[in-house]
Structure formats: structure tokens, C-alpha cells
C-alpha positions in Angstrom: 0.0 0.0 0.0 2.7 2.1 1.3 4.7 2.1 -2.3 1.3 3.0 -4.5 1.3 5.7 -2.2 4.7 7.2 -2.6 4.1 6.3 -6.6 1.3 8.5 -6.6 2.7 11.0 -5.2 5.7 10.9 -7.7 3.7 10.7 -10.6 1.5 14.1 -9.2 5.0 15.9 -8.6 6.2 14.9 -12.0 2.7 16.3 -13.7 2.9 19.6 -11.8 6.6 20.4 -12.6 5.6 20.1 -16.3 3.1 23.2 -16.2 2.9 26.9 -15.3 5.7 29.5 -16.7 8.3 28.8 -14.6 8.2 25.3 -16.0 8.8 26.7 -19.4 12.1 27.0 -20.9 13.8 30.7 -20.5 13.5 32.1 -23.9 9.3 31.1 -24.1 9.8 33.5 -20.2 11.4 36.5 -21.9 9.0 36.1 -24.9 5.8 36.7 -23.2 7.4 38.8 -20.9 7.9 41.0 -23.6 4.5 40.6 -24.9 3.4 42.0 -21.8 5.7 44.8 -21.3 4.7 46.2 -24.6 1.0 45.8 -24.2 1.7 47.4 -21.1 3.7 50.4 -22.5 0.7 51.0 -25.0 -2.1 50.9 -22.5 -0.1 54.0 -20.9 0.1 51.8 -17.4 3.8 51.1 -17.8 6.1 52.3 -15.2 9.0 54.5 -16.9 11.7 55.0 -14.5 13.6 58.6 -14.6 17.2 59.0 -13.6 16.6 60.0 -10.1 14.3 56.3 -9.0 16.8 54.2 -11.1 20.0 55.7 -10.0 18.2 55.3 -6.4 16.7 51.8 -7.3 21.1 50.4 -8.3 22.4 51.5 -4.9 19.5 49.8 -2.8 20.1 47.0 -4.8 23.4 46.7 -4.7 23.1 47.3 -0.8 20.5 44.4 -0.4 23.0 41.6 -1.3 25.7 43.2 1.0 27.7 44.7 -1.3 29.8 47.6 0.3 30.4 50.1 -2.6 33.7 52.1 -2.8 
């Protein structure tokens, strides 16, 4: 009983990891991300980052993994 169990359970992890869009392969990711991105930019919703948030945006990031800038 015990191993149709654990062969169920195998067989329902091996169907799940073969869906969704992190299952996909990297270059079908950046493809619809692009999609979306441009939809997004002609709707007018976009954000559009001036200099001021991304140069703000770089050093939190680079702070956030620890890294001690010069």
C-alpha cells in the first residue's frame, strides 16, 4: 500500500513540474514577458523610470545583497 502511495505521489509531482511558466524553458519567459511589457507600455500603465528612482533603485540594490560600494 505504502509504495502506490509514494508512486502516486511521484507521478503528481512529475505532472505539476511540467506546467505553469516557470516550468517553461527561458527564452518562451522572456517572450511573453515581452508581450506583456509592450502591451503594457501602449495601454499608458507602464512604469517609466527617470534618472533620479533608477539611480536610487542600483544602490538599494546593490546594498541588499551586501555589497559595500567604494
Amino acid at each position: 500500500m505504502e509504495e502506490v502511495r509514494t508512486q502516486n505521489i511521484e507521478i503528481s509531482a512529475k505532472r505539476k513540474a511540467n506546467r505553469g511558466f516557470a516550468a517553461m524553458d527561458s527564452e518562451r519567459q522572456k517572450e511573453i514577458a515581452r508581450k506583456g511589457g509592450r502591451a503594457a507600455h501602449e495601454q499608458g500603465v507602464a512604469h517609466e523610470w527617470n534618472s533620479d528612482e533608477a539611480r536610487l533603485a542600483g544602490k538599494k540594490g546593490g546594498q541588499s545583497r551586501g555589497n559595500k560600494l567604494p
